[in-house]
C-alpha positions in Angstrom: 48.6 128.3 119.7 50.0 129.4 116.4 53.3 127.7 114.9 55.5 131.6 114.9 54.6 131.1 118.8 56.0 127.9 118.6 58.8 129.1 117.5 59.8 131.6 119.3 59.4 129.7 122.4 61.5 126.7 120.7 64.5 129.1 120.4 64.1 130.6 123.9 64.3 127.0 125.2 67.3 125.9 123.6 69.7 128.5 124.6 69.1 127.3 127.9 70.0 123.3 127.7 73.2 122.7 129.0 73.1 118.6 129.8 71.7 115.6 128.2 69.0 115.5 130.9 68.0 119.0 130.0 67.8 118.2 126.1 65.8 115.1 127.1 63.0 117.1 128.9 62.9 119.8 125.8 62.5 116.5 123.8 59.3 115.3 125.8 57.6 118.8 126.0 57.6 119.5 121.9 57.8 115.8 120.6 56.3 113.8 123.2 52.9 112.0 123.4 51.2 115.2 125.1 53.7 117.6 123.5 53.5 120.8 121.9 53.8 118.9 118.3 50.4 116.9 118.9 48.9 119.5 120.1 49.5 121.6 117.6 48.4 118.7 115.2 44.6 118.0 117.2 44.4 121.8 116.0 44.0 120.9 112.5 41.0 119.5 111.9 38.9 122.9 113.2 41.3 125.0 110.7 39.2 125.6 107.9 38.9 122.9 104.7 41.6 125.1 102.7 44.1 125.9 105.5 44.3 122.2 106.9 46.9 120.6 103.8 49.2 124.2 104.6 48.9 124.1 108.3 50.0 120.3 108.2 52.7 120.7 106.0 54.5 123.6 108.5 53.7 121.4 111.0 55.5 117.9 109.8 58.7 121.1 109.0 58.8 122.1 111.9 58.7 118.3 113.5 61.2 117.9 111.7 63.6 120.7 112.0 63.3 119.9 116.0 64.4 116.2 115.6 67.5 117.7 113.8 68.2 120.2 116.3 67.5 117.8 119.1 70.0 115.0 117.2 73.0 117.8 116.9 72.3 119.2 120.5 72.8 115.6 121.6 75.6 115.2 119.9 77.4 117.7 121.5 76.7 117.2 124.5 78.0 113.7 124.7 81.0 114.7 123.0 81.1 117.3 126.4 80.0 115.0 128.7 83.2 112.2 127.3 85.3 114.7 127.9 84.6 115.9 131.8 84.0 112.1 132.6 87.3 111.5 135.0 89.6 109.1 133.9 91.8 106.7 135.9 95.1 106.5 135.0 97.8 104.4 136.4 101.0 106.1 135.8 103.3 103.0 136.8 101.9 101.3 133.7 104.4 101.1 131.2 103.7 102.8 127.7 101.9 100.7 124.5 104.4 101.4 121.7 102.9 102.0 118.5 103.8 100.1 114.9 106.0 102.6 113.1 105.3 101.7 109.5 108.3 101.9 107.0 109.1 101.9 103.1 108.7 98.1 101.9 112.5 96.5 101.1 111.6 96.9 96.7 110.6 100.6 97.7 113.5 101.1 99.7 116.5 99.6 97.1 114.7 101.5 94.6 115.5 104.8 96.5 119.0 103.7 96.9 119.7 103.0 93.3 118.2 106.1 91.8 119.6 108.2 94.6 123.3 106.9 93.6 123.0 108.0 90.1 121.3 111.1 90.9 124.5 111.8 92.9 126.6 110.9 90.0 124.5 113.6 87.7 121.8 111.6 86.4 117.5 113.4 87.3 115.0 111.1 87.7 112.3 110.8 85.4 109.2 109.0 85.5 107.1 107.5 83.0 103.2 106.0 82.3 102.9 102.3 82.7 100.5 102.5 80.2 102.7 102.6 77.0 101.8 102.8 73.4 103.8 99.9 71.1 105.7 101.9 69.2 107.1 103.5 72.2 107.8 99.9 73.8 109.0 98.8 71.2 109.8 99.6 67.3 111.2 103.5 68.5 113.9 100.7 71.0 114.4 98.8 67.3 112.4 96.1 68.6 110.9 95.1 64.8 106.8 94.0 65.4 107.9 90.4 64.6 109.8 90.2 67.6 109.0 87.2 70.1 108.7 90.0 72.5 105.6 91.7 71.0 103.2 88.6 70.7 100.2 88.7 73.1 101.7 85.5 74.9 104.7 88.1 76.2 103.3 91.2 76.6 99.8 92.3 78.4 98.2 94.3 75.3 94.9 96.5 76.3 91.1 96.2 74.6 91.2 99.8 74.3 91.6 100.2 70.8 94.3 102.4 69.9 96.1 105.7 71.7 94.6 109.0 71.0 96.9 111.5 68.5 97.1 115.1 69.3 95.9 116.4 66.0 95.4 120.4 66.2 97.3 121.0 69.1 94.0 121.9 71.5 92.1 118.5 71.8 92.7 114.5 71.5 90.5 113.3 69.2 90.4 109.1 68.4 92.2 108.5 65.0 91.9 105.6 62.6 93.8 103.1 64.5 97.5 102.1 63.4 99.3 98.9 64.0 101.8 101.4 66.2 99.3 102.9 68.3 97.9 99.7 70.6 98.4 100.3 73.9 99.9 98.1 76.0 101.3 97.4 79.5 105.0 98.6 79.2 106.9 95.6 79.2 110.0 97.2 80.6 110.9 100.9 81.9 112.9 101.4 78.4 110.6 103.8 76.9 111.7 106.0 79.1 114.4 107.1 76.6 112.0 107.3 73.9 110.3 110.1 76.0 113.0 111.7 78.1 114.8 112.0 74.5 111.9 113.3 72.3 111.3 116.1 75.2 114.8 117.2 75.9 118.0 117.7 73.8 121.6 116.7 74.5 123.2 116.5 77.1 120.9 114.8 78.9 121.2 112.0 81.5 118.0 110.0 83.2 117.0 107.7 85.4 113.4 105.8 84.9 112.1 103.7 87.7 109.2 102.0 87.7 106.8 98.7 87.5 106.7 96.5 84.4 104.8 93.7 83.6 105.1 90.5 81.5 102.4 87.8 81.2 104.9 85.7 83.3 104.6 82.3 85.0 105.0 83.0 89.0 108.0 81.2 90.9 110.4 81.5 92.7 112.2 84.1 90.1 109.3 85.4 88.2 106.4 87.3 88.3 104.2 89.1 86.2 104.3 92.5 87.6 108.4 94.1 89.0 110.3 97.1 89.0 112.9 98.2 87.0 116.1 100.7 86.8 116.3 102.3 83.2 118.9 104.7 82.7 120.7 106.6 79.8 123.3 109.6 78.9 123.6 111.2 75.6 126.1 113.5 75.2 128.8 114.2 72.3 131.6 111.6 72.3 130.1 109.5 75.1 132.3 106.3 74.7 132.0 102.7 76.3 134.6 103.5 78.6 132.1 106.4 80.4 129.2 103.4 81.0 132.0 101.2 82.5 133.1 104.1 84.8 129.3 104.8 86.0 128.5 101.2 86.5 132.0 100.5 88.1 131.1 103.2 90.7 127.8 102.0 91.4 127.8 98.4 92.2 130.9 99.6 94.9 128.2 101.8 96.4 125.8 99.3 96.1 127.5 96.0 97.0 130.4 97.6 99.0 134.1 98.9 98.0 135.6 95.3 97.3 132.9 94.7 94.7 134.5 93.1 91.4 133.1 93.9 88.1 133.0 92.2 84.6 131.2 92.7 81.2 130.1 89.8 79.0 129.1 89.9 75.5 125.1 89.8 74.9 122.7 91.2 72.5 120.1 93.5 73.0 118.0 95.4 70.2 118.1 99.0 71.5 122.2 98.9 72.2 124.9 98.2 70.0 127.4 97.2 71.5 125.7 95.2 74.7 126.4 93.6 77.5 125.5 91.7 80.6 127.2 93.0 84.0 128.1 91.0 86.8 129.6 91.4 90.3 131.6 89.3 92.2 129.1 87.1 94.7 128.7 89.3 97.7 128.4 85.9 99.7 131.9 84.2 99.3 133.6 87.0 97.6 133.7 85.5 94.2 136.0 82.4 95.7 132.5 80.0 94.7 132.8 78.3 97.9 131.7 80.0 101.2 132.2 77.7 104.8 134.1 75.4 102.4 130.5 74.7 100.8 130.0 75.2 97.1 127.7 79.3 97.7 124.6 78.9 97.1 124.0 82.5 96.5 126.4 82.2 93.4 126.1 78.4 92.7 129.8 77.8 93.1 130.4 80.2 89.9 131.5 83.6 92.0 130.0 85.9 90.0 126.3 87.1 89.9 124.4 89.2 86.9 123.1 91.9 87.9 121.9 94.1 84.8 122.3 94.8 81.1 123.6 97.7 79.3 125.3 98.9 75.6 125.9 102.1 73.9 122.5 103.2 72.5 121.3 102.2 68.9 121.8 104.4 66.5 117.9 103.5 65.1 116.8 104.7 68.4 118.5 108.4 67.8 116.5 108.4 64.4 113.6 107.5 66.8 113.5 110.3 68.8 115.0 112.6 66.2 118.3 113.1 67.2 121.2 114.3 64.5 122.7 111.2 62.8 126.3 110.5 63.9 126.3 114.0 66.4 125.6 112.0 69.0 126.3 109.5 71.5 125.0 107.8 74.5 124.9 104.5 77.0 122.1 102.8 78.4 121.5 100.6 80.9 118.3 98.3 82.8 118.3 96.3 86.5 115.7 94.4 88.1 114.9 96.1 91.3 113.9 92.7 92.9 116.9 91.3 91.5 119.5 93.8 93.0 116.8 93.2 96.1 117.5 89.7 96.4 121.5 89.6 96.2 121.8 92.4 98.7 119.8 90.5 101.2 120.2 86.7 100.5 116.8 86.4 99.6 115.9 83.5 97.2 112.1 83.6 96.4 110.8 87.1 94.6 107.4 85.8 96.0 107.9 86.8 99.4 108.2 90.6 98.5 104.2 90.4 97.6 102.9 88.1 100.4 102.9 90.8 102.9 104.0 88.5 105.6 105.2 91.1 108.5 107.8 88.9 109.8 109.6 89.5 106.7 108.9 93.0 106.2 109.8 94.1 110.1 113.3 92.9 109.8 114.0 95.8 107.0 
């Protein structure tokens, strides 16, 4: 018996297996104790001295090519076999309804927010959370002696320094700069620097996204949340316009009775600034609610709800924009912030614990 015999009759014998039993006797006749295999193998040692390491090399192939076709025949055959195997089904059973999943409640405020300004003319832009210092923070007039920019306040990467395009077809690693440490953007506010440096007036943007702040974690604070940066440049853009667009939002947001007021603050990258708030969404801005001091508002009847200001004009020498031509607004939210007043909620934890009671009720 010759292995090309073998072979032949191997392919012959397939074609005609059509159950597991079947496969099983093909099995036993060419891999079994007495099989075609071992006799094939008690062969060798009358071969002659030179054919005996070829003849037991075709032999351990061809063993092996059969275990593989036997595995894949099997295989598919039990898939088969599953499928013609009646099943009993009682129809008067009622159905198992599935777990729909949905966007979490940060994911789902987010949406909201952007798509309101997106409504009111604003695109959305997005932007790395990986963010180079001078971006985060001297191009937002953020000097590097700022509190802001020590290591205790901002999560600063080992990486060296950011790579500089310098001839247009390849990054190549530079002599690092005091401005070109990398960092963990801090907020979503060098957005601008980007959205500004790529695109020329009129422009108005929306930049969503996580930030992160070496933080303490309580009941108000973490070290990783979202935030709502946005901006408009335009000619003659005047305070008036941000109190317009913010006006219109929080009564979209918080609902058409929502009061609004601006309160004198200070930020670097906007001059003048401010600090909105809202009339409590609880007792109405009255400070009392079921004749209780409100605990959302803490008897004051108004709650913050973000920061804004009429753009710096350090940051249009940033990003190269004409001196004096231009104008623009700008203003930041805490997604988990705006999260929280909207739903009463009053521990920022809760959003990261995963807990599906609290998740399945938005």
């Amino acid at each position: 018996m010759d292995i090309k015999s073998v072979k032949a009759q191997i392919d012959s014998d397939i074609d005609k297996i059509n159950s597991l039993e079947a496969l099983e006797a093909f099995s036993v006749k060419y891999l079994g104790r007495k099989g075609v295999i071992a006799e094939l193998t008690s062969q060798i040692p009358s071969l002659a001295a030179e054919q005996r390491p070829d003849a037991g090399r075709d032999i351990n192939s061809l063993k092996n090519q059969l275990k593989d076709l036997i595995d894949s025949h099997r295989a598919i055959l039990s898939r088969q076999a599953s499928f013609q195997k009646p099943r009993s089904v009682d129809i008067t059973l009622p159905g198992t309804i599935q777990d729909i999943g949905n966007k979490h409640p940060l994911t789902q405020v987010m949406d909201e927010i952007c798509g309101i300004f997106v409504s009111l003319g604003f695109k959305l832009f997005e932007g790395p959370e990986i963010e180079t210092e001078y971006n985060n923070f001297q191009a937002l007039n953020i000097p590097l002696n700022h509190p802001s920019c020590d290591p205790f306040d901002t999560f600063y990467l080992d990486t060296g320094f950011a790579a500089k395009d310098t001839d247009n077809t390849e990054k190549k690693q530079q002599k690092p700069k005091a401005n070109q440490r990398l960092l963990l953007r801090s907020h979503t506010s060098p957005g601008q620097i980007r959205v500004m440096k790529k695109y020329k007036p009129p422009v108005a943007a929306i930049v969503p996204g996580k930030v992160y702040r070496p933080d303490a974690t309580d009941a108000s604070h973490s070290f990783m949340f979202h935030q709502v940066e946005g901006f408009l440049v335009d000619k003659d853009v005047k305070f008036s316009d941000l109190k317009g667009v913010l006006e219109e939002f929080s009564k979209i947001m918080f609902g058409a009775d929502t009061k609004m007021r601006f309160r004198p603050h200070f930020f670097p990258f906007t001059e003048p600034s401010a600090e909105v708030d809202i009339s409590c969404i609880i007792c109405g801005g009255e400070g009392k609610s079921l004749a209780k001091t409100c605990s959302v508002c803490k008897g004051k009847g108004w709650l913050e709800i973000l920061g804004c200001g009429m753009i710096h004009p350090n940051v249009f020498k940033a990003v190269g924009y004409s001196d004096g031509k231009f104008t623009g607004f700008a203003f930041g939210m805490g997604v988990e912030r705006i999260t929280m007043l909207k739903y009463g909620i009053d521990d920022i934890r809760i959003f990261f614990e995963n807990d599906l009671r609290f998740l399945k009720q938005f």
